[in-house]
CHARMM internal coordinates of N, CA and C (Angstrom, degrees):
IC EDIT
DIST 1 N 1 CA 1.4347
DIST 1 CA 1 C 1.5199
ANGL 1 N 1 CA 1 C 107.36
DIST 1 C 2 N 1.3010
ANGL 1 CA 1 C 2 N 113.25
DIHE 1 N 1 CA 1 C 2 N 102.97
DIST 2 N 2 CA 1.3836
ANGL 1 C 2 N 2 CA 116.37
DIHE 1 CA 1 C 2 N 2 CA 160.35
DIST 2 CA 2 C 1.6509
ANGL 2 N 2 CA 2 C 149.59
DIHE 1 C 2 N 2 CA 2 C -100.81
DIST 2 C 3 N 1.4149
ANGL 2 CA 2 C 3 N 75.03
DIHE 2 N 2 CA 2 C 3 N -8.07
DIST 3 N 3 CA 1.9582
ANGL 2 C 3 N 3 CA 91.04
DIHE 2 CA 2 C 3 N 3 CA 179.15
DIST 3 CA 3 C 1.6836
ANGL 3 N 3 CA 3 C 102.62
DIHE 2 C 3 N 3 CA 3 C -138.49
DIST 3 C 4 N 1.2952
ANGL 3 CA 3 C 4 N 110.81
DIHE 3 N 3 CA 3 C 4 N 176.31
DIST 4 N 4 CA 1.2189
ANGL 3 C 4 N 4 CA 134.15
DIHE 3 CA 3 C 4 N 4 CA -173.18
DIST 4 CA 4 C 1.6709
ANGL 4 N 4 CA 4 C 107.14
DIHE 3 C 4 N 4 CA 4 C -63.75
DIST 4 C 5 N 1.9978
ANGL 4 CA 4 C 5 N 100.44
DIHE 4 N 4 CA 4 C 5 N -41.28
DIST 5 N 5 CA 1.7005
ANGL 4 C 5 N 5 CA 110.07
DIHE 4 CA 4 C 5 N 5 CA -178.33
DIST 5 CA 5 C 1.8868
ANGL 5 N 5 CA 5 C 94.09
DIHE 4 C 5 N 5 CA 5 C -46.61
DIST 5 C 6 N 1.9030
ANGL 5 CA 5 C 6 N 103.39
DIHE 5 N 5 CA 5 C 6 N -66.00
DIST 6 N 6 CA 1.7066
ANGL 5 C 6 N 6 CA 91.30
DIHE 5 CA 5 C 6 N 6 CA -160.57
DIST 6 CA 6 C 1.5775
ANGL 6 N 6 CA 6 C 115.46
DIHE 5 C 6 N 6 CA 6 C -61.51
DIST 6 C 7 N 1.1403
ANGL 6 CA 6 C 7 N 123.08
DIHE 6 N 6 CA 6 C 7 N -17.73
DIST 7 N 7 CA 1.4669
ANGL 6 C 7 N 7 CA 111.28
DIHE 6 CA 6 C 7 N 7 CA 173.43
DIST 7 CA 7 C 1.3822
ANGL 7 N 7 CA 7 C 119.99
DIHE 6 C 7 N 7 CA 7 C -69.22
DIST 7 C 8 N 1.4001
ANGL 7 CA 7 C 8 N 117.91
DIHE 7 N 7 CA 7 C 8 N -36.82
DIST 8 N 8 CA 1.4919
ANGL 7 C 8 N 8 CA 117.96
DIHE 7 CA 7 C 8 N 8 CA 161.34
DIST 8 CA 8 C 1.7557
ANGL 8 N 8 CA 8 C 108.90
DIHE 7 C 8 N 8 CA 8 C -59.44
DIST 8 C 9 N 0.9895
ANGL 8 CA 8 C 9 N 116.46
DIHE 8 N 8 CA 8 C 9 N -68.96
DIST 9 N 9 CA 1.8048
ANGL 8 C 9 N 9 CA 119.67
DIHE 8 CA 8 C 9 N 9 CA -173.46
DIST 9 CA 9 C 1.7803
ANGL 9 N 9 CA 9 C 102.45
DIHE 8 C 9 N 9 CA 9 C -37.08
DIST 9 C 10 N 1.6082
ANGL 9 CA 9 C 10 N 112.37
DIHE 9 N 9 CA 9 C 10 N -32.25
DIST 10 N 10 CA 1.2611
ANGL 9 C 10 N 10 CA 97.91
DIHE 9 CA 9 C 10 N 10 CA 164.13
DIST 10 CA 10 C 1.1763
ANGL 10 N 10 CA 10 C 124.03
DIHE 9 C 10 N 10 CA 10 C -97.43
DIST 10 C 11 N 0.9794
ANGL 10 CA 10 C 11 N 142.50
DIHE 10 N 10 CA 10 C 11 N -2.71
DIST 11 N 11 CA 1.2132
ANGL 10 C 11 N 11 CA 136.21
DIHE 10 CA 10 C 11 N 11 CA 157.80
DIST 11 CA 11 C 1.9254
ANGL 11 N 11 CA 11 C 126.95
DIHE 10 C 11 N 11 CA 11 C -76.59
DIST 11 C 12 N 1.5015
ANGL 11 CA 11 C 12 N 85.69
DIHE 11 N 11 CA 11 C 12 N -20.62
DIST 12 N 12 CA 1.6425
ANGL 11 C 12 N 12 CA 89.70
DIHE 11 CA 11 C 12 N 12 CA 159.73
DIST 12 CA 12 C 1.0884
ANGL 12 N 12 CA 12 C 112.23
DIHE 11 C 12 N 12 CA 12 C -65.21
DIST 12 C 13 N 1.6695
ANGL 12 CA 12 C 13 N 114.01
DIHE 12 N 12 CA 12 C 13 N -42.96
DIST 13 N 13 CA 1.8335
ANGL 12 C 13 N 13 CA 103.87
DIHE 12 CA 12 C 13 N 13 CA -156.57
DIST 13 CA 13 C 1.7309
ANGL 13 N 13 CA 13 C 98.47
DIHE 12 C 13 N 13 CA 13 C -66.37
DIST 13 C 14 N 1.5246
ANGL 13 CA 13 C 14 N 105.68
DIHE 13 N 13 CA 13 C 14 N -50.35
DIST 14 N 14 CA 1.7086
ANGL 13 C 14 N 14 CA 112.61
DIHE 13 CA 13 C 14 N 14 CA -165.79
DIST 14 CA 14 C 1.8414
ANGL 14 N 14 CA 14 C 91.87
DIHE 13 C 14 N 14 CA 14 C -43.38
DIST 14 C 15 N 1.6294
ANGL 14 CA 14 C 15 N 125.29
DIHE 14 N 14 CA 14 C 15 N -68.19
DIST 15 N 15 CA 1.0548
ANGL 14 C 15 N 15 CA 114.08
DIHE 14 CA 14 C 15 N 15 CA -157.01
DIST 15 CA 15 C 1.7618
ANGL 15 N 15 CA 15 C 138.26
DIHE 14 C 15 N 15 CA 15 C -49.61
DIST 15 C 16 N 1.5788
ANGL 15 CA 15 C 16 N 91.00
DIHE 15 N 15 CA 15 C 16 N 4.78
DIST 16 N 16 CA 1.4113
ANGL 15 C 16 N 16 CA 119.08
DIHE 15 CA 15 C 16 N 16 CA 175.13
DIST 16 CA 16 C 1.4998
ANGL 16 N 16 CA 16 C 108.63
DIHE 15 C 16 N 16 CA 16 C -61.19
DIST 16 C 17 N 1.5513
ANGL 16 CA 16 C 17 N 107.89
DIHE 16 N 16 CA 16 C 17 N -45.31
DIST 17 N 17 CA 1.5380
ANGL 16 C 17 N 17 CA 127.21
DIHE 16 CA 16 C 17 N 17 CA 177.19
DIST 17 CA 17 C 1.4438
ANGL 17 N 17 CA 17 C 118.52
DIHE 16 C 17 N 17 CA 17 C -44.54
DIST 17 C 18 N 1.4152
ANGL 17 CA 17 C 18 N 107.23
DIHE 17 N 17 CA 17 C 18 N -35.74
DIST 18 N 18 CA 1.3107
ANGL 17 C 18 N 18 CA 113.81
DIHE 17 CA 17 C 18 N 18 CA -172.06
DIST 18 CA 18 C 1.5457
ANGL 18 N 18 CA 18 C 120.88
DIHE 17 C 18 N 18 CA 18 C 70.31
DIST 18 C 19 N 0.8776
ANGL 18 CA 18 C 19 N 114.72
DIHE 18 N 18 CA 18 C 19 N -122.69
DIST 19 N 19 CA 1.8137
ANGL 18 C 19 N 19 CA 124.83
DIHE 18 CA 18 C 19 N 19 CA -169.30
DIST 19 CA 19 C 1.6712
ANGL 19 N 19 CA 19 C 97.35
DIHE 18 C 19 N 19 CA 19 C -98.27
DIST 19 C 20 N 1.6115
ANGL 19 CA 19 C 20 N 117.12
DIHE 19 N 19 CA 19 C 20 N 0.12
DIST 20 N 20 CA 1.5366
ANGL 19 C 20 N 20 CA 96.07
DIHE 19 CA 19 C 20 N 20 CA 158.18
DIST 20 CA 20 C 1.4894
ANGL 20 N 20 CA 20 C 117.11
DIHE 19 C 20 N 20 CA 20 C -98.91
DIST 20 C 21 N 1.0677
ANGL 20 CA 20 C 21 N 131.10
DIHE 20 N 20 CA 20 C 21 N 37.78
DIST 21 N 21 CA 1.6584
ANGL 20 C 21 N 21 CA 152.12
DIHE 20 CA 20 C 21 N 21 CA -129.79
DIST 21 CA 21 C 1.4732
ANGL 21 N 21 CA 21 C 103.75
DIHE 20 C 21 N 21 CA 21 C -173.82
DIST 21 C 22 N 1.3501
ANGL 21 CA 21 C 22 N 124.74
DIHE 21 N 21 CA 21 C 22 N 69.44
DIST 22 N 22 CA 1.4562
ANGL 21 C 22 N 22 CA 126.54
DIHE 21 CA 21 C 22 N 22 CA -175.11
DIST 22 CA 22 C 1.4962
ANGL 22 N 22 CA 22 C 115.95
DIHE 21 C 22 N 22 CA 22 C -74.76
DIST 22 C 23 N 1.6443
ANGL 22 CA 22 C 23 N 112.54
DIHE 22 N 22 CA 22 C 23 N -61.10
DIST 23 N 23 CA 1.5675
ANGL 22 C 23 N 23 CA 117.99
DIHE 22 CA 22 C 23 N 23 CA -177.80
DIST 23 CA 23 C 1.5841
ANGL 23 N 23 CA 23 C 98.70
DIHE 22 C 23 N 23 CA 23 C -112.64
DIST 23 C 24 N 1.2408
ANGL 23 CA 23 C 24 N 123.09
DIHE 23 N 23 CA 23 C 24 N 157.19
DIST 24 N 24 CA 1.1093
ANGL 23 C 24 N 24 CA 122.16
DIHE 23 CA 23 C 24 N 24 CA 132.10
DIST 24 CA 24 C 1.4856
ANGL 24 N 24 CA 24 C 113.39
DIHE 23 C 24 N 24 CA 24 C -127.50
DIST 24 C 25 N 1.2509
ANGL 24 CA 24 C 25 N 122.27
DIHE 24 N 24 CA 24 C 25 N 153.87
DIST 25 N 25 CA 1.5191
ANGL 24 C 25 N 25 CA 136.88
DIHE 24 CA 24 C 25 N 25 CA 177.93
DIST 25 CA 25 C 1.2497
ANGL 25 N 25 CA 25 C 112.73
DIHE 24 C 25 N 25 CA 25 C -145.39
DIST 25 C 26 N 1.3981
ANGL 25 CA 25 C 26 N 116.20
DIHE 25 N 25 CA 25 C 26 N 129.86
DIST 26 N 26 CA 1.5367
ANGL 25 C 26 N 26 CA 130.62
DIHE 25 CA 25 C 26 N 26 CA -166.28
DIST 26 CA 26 C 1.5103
ANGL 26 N 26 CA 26 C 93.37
DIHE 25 C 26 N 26 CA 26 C -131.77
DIST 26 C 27 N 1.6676
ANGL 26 CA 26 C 27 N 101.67
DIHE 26 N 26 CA 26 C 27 N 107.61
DIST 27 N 27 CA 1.7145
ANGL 26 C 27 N 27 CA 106.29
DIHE 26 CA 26 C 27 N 27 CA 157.46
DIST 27 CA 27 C 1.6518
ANGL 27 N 27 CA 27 C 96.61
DIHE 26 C 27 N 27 CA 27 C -101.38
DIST 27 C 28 N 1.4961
ANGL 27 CA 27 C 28 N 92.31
DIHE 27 N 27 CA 27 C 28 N 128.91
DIST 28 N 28 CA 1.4452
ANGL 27 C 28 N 28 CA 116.00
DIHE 27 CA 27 C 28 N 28 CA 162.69
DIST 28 CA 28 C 1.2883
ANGL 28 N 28 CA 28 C 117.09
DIHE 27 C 28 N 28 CA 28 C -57.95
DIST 28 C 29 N 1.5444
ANGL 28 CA 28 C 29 N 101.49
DIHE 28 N 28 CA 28 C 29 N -73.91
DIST 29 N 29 CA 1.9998
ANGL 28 C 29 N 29 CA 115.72
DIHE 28 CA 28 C 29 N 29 CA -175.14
DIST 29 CA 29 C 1.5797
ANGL 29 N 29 CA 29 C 101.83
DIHE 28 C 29 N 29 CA 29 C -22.16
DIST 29 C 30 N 1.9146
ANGL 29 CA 29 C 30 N 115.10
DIHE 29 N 29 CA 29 C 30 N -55.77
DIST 30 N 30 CA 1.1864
ANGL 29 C 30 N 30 CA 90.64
DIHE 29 CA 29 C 30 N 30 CA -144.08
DIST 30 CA 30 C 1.6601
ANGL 30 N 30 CA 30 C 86.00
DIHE 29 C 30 N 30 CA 30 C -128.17
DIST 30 C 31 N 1.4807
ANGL 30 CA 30 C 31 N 111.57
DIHE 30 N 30 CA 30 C 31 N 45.67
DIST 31 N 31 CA 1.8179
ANGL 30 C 31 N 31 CA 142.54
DIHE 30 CA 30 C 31 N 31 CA 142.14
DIST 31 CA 31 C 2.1511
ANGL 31 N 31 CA 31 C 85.52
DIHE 30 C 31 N 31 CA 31 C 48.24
DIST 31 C 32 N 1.6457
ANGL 31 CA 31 C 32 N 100.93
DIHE 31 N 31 CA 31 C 32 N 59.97
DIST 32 N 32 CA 1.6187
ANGL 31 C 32 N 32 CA 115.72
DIHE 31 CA 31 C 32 N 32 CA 168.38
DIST 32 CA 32 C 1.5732
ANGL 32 N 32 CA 32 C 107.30
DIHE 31 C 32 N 32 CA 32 C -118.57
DIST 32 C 33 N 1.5807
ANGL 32 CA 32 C 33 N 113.52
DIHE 32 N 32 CA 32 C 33 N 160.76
DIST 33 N 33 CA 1.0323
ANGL 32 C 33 N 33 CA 114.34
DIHE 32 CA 32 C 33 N 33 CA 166.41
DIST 33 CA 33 C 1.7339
ANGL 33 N 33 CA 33 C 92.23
DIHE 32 C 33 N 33 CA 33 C -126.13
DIST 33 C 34 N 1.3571
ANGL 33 CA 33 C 34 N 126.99
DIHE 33 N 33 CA 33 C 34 N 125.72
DIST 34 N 34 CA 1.6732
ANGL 33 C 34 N 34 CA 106.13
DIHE 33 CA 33 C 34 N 34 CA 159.20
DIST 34 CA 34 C 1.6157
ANGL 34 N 34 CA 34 C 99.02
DIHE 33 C 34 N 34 CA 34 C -111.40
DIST 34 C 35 N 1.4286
ANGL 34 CA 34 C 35 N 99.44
DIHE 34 N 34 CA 34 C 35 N 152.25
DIST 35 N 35 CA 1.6090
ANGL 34 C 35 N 35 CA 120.23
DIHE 34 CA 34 C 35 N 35 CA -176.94
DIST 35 CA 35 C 1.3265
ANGL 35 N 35 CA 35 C 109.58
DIHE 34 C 35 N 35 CA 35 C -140.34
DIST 35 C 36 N 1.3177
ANGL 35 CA 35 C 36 N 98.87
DIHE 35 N 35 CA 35 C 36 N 137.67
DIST 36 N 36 CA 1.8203
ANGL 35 C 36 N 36 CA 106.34
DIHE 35 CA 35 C 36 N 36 CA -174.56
DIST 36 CA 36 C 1.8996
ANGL 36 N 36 CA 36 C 81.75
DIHE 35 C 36 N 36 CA 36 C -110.41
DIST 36 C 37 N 1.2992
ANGL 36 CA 36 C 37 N 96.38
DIHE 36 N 36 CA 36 C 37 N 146.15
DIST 37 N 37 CA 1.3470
ANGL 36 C 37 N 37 CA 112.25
DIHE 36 CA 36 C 37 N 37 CA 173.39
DIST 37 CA 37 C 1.3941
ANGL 37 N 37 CA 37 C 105.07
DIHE 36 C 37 N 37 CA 37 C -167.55
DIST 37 C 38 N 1.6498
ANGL 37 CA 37 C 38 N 114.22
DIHE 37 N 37 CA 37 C 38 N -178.70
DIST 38 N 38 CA 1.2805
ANGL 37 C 38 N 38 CA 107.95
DIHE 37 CA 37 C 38 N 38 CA -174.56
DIST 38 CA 38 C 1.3571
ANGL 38 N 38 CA 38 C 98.35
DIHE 37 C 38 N 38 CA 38 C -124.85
DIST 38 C 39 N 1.8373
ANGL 38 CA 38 C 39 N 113.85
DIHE 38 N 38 CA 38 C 39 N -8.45
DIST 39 N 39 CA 1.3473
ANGL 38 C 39 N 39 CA 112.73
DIHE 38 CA 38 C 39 N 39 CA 166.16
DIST 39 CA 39 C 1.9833
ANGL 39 N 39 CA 39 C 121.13
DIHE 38 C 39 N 39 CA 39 C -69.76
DIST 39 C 40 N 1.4042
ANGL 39 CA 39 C 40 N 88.95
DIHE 39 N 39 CA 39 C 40 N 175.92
DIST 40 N 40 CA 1.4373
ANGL 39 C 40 N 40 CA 83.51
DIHE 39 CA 39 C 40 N 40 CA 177.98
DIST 40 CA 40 C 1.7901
ANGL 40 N 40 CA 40 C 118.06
DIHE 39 C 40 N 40 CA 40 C -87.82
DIST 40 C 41 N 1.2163
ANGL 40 CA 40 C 41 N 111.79
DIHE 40 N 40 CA 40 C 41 N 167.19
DIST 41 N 41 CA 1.1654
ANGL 40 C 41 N 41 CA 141.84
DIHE 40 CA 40 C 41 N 41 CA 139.21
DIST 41 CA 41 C 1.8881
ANGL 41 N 41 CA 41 C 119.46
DIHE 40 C 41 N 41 CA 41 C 24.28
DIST 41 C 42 N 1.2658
ANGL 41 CA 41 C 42 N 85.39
DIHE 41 N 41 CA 41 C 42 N -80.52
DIST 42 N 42 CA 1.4164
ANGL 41 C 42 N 42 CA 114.23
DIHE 41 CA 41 C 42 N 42 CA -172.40
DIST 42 CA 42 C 1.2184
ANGL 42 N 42 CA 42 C 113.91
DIHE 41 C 42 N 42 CA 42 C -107.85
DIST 42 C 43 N 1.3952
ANGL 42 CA 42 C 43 N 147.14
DIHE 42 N 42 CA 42 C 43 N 21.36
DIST 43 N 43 CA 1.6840
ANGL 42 C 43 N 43 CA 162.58
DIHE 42 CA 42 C 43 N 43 CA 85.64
DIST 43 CA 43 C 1.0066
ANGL 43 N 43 CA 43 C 90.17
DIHE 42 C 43 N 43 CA 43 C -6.30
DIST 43 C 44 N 1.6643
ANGL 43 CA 43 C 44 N 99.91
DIHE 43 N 43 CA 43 C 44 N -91.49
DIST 44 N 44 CA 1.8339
ANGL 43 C 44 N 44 CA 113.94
DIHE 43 CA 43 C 44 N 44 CA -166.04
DIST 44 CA 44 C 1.1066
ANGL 44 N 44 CA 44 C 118.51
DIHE 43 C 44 N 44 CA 44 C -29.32
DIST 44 C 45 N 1.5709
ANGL 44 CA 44 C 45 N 114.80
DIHE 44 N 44 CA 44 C 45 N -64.56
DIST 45 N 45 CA 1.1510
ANGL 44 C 45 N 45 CA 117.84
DIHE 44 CA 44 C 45 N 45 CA -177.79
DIST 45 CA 45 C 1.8158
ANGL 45 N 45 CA 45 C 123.65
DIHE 44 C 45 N 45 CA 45 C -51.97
DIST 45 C 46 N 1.3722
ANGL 45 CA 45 C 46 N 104.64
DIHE 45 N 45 CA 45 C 46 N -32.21
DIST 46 N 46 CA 1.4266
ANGL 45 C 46 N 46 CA 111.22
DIHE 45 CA 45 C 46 N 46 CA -158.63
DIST 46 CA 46 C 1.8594
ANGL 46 N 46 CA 46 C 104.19
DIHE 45 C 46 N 46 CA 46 C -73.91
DIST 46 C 47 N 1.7138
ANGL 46 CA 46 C 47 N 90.79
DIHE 46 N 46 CA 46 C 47 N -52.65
DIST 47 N 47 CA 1.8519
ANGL 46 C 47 N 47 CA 94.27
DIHE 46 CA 46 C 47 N 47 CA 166.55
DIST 47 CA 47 C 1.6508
ANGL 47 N 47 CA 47 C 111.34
DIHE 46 C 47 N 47 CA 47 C -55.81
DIST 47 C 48 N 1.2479
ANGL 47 CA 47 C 48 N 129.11
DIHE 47 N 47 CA 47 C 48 N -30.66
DIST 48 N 48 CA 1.6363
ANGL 47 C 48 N 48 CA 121.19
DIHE 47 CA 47 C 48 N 48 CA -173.13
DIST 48 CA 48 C 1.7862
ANGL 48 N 48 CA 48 C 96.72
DIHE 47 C 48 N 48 CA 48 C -78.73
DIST 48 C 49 N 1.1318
ANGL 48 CA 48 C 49 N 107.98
DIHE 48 N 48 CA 48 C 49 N -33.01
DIST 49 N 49 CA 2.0458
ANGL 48 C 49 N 49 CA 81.85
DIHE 48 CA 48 C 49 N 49 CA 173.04
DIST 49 CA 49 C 1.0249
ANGL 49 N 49 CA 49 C 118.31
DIHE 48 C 49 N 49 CA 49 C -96.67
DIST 49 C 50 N 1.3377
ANGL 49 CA 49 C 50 N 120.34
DIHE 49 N 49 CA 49 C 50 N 31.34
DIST 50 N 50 CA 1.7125
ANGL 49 C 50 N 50 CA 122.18
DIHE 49 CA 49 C 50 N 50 CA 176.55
DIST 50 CA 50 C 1.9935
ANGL 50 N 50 CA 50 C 93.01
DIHE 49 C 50 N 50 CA 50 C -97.63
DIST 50 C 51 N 1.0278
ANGL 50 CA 50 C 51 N 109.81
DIHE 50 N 50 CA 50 C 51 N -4.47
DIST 51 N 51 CA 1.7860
ANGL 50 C 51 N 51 CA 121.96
DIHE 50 CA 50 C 51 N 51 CA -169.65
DIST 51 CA 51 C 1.9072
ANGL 51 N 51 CA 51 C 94.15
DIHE 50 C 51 N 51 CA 51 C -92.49
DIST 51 C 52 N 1.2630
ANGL 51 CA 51 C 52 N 108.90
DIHE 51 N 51 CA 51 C 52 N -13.07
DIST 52 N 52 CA 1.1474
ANGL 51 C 52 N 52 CA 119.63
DIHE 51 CA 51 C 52 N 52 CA 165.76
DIST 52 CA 52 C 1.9535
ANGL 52 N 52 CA 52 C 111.91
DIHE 51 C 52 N 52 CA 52 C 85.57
DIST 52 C 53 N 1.3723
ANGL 52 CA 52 C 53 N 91.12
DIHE 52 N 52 CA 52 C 53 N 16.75
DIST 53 N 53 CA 1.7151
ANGL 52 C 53 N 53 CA 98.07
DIHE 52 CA 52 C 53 N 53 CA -177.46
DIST 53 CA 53 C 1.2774
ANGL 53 N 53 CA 53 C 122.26
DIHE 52 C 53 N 53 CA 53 C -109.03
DIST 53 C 54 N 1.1006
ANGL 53 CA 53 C 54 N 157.03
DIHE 53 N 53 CA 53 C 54 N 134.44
DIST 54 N 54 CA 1.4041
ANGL 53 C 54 N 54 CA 153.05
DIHE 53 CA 53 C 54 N 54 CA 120.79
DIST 54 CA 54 C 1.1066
ANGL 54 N 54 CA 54 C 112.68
DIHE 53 C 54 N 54 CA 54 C 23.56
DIST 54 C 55 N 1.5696
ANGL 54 CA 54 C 55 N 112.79
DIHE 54 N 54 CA 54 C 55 N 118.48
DIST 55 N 55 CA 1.1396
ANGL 54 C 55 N 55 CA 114.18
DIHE 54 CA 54 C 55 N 55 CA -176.03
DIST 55 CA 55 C 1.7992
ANGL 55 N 55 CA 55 C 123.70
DIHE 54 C 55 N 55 CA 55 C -152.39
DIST 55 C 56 N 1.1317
ANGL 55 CA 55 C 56 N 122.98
DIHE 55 N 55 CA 55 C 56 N 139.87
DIST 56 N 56 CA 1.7570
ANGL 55 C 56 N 56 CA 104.61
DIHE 55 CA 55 C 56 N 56 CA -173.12
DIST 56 CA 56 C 1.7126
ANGL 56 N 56 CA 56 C 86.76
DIHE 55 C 56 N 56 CA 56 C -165.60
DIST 56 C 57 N 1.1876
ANGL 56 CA 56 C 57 N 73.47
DIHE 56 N 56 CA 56 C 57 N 170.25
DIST 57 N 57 CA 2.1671
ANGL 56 C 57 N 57 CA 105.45
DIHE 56 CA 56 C 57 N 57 CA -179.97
DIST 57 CA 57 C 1.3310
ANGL 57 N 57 CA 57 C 96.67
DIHE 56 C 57 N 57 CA 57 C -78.09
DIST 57 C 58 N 1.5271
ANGL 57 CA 57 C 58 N 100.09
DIHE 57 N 57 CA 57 C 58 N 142.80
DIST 58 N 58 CA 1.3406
ANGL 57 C 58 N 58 CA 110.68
DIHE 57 CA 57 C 58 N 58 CA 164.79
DIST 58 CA 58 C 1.7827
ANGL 58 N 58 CA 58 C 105.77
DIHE 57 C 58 N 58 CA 58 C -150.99
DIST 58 C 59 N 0.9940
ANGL 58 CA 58 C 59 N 93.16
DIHE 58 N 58 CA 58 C 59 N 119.31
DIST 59 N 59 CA 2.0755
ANGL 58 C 59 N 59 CA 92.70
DIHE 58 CA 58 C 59 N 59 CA -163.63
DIST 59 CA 59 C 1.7533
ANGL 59 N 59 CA 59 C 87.80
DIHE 58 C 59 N 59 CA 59 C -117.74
END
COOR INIT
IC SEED 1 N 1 CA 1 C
IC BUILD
């Protein structure tokens, strides 16, 4: 994530989730997305590379 576009493009995909998709927060500087959800893991992950970007866990 390097610009403002991919933090929106992900936050479109998450908002698909609806109400299982509580926060999202996108720091640029240091190219993160954190998401509180109640889904798992690998959901998240799977809708964030359909945005066509690089993507992995970081706990």
């Amino acid at each position: 994530m390097t610009c403002e576009g991919c933090a929106n493009a992900a936050k479109k995909v998450l908002s698909k989730f609806g109400d299982n998709v509580s926060e999202v927060n996108a720091d640029i500087p240091r190219k993160r997305i954190v998401v509180t959800t109640n889904l798992s893991s690998d959901v998240i992950l799977e809708a964030l590379k359909k945005t066509g970007k690089e993507c992995s866990l970081v706990t």
